[in-house]
C-alpha positions as CSV (number, residue, x, y, z in Angstrom):
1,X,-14.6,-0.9,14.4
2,X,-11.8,-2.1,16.4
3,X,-11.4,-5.1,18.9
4,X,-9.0,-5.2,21.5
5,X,-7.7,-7.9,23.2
6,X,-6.5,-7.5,27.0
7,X,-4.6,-9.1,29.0
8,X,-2.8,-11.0,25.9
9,X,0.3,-10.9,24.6
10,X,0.1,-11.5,21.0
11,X,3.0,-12.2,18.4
12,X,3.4,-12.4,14.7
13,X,3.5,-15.9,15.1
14,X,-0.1,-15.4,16.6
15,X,-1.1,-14.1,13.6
16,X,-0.6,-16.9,11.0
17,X,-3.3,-18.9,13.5
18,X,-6.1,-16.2,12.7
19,X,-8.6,-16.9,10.2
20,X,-8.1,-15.2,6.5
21,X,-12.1,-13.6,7.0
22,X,-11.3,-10.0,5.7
23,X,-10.2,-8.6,9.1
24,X,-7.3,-6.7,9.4
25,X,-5.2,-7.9,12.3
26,X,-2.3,-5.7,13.7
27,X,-0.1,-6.1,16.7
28,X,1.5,-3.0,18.7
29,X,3.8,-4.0,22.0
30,X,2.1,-7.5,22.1
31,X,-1.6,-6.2,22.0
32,X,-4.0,-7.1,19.3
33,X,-6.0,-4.6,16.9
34,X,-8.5,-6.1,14.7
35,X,-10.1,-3.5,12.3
36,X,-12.8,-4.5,9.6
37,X,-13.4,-3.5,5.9
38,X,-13.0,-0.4,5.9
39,X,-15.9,2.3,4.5
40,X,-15.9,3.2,0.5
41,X,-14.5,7.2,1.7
42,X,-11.7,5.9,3.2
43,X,-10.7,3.5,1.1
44,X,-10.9,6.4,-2.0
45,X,-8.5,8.7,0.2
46,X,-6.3,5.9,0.3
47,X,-6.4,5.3,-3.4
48,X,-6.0,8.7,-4.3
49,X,-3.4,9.9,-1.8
50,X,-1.4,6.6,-2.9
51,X,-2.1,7.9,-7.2
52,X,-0.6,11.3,-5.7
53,X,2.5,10.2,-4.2
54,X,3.3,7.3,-7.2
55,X,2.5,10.1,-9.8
56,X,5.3,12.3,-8.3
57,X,7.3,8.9,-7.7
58,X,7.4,8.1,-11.1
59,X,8.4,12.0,-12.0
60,X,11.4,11.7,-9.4
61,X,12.4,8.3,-9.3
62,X,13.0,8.9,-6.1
63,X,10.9,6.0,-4.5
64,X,8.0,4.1,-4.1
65,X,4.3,4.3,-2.3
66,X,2.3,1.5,-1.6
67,X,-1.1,0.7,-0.1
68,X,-1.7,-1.6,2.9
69,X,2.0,-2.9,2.8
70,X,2.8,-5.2,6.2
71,X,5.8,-3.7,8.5
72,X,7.0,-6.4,10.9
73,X,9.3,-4.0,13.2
74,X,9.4,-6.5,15.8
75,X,7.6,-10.1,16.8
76,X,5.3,-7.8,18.8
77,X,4.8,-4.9,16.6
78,X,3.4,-5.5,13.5
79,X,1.2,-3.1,11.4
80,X,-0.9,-2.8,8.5
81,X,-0.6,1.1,7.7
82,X,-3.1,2.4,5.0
83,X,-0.1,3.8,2.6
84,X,3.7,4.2,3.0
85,X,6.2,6.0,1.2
86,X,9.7,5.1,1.0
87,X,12.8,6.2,-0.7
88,X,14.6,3.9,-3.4
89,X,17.7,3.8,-0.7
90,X,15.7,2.7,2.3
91,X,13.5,0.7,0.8
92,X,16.4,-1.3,-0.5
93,X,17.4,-2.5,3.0
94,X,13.7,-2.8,4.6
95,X,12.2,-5.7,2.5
96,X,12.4,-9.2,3.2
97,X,12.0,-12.1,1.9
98,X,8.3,-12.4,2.1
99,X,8.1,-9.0,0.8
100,X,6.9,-6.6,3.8
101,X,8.9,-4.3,5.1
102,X,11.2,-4.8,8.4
103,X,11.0,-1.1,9.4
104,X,10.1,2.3,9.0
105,X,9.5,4.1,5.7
106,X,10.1,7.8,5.7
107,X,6.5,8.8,5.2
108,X,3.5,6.8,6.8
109,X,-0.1,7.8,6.2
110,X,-3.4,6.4,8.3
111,X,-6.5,7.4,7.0
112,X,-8.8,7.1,10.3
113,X,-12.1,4.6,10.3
114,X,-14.5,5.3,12.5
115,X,-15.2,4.7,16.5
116,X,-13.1,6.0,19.5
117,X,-10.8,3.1,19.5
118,X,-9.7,3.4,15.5
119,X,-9.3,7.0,16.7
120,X,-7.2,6.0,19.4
121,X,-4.8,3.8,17.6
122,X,-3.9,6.1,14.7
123,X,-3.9,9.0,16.6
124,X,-2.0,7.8,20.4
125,X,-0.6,4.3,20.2
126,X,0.5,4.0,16.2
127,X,1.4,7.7,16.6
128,X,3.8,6.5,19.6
129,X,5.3,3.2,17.5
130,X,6.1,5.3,14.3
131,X,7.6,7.9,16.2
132,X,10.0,5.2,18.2
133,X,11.2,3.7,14.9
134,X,12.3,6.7,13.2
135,X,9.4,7.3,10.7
136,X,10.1,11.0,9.6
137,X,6.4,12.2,8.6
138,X,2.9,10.9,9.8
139,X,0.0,11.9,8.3
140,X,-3.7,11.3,9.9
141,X,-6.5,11.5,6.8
142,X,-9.8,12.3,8.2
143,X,-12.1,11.9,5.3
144,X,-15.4,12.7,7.1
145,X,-13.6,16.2,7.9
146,X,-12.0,16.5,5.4
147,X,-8.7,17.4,6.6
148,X,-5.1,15.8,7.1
149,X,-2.9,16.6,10.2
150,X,0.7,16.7,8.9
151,X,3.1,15.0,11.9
152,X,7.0,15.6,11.3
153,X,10.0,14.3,12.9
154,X,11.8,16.6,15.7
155,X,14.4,14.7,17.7
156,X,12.7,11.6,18.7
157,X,9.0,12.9,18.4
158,X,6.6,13.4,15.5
159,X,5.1,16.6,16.6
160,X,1.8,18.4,14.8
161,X,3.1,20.7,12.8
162,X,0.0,22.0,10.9
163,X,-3.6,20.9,9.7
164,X,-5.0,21.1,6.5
165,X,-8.2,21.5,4.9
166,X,-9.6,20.9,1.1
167,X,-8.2,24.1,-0.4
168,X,-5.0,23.8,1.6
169,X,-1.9,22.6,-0.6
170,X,-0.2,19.3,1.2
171,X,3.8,19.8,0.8
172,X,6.6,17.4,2.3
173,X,10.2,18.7,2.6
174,X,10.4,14.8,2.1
175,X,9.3,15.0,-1.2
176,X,10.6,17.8,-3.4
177,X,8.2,19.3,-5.4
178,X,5.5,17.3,-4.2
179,X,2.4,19.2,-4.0
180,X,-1.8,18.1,-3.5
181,X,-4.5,20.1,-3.0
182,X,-6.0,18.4,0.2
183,X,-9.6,18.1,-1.8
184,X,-8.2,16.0,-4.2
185,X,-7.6,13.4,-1.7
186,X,-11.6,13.0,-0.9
187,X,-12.8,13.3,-4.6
């Protein structure tokens, strides 16, 4: 469930003044998100959609993926995405000294909690921000459908390219080789 905060405009600075009670607290063009704990089922395709991508990873040396990694883009957008992938040269110049990342990976991937505005915030307003920072793929993780919807980079735009279900095969031209059998995500 997601609470959002009108009429506000809210910074990172903002942030370090709200209370470490298990919330996650984002901020996207100065207006707060604050999501809960998230269900068991999404957290699992988060787990297991990370395992996929660091397996390969390992194989290819070719970078890194992490779960709920904090990308400070600007002072008024600042997310929490559920798991990033980024190359070994990018992720070289994004990290700071704190550790989070100061802009986009090549691969973010939301797996989407339940209620109209979670929906809302993968799916319009995140889908927006990732697009105007240059992330190249998006992908939405709808464990209670099981299904992902596969967003890619065309000019300035992450556009749908295709939807997949649990005996589709996920592929990347991102990541060579990669390959998942969407079911594998929710098991």
């Amino acid at each position: 469930m997601s609470q959002i905060y009108e009429g506000v405009r809210w910074t990172s600075t903002d942030l370090e003044l709200l209370p470490d009670n298990g919330n996650r607290y984002e901020i996207i063009n100065g207006e707060l998100f604050v999501t809960r704990a998230p269900h068991w089922k999404h957290q699992t395709a988060c787990n297991n959609i990370c395992t996929e991508l660091t397996i390969w990873s390992r194989k290819t040396g070719l970078g890194k993926a992490a779960t709920a990694p904090g990308i400070i883009f600007t002072n008024a957008d600042n997310v929490i995405p559920d798991v990033v992938w980024a190359s070994n040269q990018r992720l070289a110049t994004l990290l700071d000294d704190s550790g989070h990342l100061t802009g986009a990976p090549e691969l973010v991937i939301e797996v989407l909690s339940a209620g109209g505005d979670n929906e809302r915030r993968d799916k319009e307003v995140k889908l927006k921000l990732y697009a105007s920072r240059g992330v190249q793929e998006y992908w939405i993780i709808d464990w209670r459908l099981q299904q992902i919807e596969v967003y890619r980079r065309e000019r300035a735009n992450l556009i749908l390219v295709e939807t997949l279900f649990a005996h589709d095969e996920l592929t990347s031209p991102l990541l060579p080789d990669f390959s998942c059998i969407i079911e594998s995500v929710f098991g």
